[in-house]
C-alpha positions as CSV (number, residue, x, y, z in Angstrom):
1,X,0.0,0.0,0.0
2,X,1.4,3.5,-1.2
3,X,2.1,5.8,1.9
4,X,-0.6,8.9,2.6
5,X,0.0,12.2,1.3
6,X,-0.5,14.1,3.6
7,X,-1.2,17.0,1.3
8,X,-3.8,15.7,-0.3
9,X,-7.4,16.0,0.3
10,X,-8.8,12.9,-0.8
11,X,-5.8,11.4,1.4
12,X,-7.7,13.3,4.3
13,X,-10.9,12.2,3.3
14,X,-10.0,8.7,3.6
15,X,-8.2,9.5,7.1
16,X,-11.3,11.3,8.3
17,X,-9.5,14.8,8.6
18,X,-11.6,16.3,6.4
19,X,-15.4,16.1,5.8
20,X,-17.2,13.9,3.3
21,X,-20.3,12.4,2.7
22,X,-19.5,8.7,2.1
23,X,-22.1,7.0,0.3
24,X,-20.1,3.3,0.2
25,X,-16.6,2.0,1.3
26,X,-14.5,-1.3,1.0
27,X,-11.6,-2.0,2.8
28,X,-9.6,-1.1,-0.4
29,X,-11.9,1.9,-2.0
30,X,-13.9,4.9,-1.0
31,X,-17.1,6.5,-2.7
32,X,-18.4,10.1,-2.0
33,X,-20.3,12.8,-3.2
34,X,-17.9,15.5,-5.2
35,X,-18.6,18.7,-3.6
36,X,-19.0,20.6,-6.6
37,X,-21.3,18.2,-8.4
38,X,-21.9,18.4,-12.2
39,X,-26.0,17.2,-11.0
40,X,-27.0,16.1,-7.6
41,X,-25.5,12.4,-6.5
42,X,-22.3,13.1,-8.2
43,X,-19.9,10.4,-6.7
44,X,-15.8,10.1,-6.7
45,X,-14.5,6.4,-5.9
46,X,-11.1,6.6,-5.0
47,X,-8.4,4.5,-3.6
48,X,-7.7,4.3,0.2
49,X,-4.1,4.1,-1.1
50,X,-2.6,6.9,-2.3
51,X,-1.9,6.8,-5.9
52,X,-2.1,9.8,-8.1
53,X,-3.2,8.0,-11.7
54,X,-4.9,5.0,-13.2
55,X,-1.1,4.3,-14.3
56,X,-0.2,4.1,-11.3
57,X,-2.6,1.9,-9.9
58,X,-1.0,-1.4,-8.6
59,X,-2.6,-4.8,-10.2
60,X,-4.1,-5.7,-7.2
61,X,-6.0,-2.4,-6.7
62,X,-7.7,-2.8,-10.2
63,X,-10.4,-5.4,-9.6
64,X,-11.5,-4.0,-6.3
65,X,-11.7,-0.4,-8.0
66,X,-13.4,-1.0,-10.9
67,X,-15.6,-3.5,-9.1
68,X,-16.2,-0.5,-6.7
69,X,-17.5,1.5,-9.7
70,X,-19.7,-0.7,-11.0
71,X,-21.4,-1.0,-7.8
72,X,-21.7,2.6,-7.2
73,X,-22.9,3.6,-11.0
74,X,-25.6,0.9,-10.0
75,X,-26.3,2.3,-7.4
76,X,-26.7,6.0,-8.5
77,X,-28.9,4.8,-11.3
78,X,-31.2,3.0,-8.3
79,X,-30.6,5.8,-6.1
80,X,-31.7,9.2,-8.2
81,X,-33.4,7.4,-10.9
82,X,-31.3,8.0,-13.4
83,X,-31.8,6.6,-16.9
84,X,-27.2,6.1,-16.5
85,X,-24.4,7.5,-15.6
86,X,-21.2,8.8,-16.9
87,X,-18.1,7.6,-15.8
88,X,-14.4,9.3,-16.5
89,X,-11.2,9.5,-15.1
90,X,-8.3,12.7,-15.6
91,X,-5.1,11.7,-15.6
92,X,-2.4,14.4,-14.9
93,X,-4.4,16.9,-17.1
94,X,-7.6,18.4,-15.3
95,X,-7.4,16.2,-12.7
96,X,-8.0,18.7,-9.9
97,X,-6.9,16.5,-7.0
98,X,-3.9,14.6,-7.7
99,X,-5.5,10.9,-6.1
100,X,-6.6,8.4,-8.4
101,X,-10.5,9.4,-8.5
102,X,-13.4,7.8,-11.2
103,X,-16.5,10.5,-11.8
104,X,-19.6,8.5,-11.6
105,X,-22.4,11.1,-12.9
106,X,-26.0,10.5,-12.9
107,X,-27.6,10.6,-16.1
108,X,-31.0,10.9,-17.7
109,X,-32.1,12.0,-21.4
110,X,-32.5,15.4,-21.9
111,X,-30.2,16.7,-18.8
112,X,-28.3,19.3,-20.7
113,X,-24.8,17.7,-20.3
114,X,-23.6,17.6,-24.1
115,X,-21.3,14.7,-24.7
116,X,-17.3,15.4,-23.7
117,X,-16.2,18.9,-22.5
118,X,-13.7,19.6,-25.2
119,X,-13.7,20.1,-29.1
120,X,-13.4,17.1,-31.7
121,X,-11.3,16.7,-33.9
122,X,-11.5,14.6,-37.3
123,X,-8.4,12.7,-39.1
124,X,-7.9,14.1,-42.1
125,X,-8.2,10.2,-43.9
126,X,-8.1,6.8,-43.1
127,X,-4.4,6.7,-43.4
128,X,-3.9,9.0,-41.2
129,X,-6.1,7.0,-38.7
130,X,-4.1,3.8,-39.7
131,X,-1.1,5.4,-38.8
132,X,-2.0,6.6,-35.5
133,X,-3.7,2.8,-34.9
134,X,-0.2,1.4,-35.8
135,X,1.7,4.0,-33.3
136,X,-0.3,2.6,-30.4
137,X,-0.1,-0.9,-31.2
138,X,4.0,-0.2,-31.6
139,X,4.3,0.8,-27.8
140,X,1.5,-1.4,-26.6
């Protein structure tokens, strides 16, 4: 288990320095509402362990996280009535607080949240594309 930071909020969160209001928690994982919600019921599952991105997330920590998420994006959708939820992760760039953390949003049709928060961009043809595929699959 990585060592606390003890700069970090979600570090004190999880220590019970700082205020929260938990809505689930495992040994290894802790859900709570994000205090500036994008709607109502807005949770963050993090880590207990501190580590700052999904990168960095040790093999054993994986299962129980994700398992973690699925069980609170069920439980949003069962909780608020949600028609879904979206579910994201930052890493590095705009992650405001730098502790692993997955978004899990309530959804339902017709909410006003329009798809991702940034511009898209197109490739300019299918080579192009290729290439990028084959850049990937080089380093993966």
């Amino acid at each position: 288990m990585s060592v606390p930071d003890s700069g970090c909020a979600f570090c004190g969160i999880i220590r019970g320095d700082l205020d929260a209001a938990v809505s689930w928690e495992s040994p290894e994982v802790l859900a709570f509402l994000d205090a500036r919600p994008v709607f109502k019921g807005h949770v963050l599952v993090v880590p207990k362990a501190h580590h700052v991105t999904v990168v960095d997330l040790p093999a054993g920590l994986r299962d129980p996280f994700m398992a973690a998420i699925q069980h609170v994006a069920a439980g949003v959708v069962a909780a608020f009535g949600a028609q879904g939820t979206f579910v994201a992760m930052n890493n590095i760039v705009s992650q405001s607080v730098p502790h692993l953390h997955c978004h899990v949003v309530p959804r339902t049709k017709g909410d006003g949240l329009r798809g991702f928060f940034w511009p898209r961009v197109r490739y300019e043809s299918d080579a192009e594309r290729e290439e990028y595929a084959a850049r990937l699959r080089a380093v993966l």
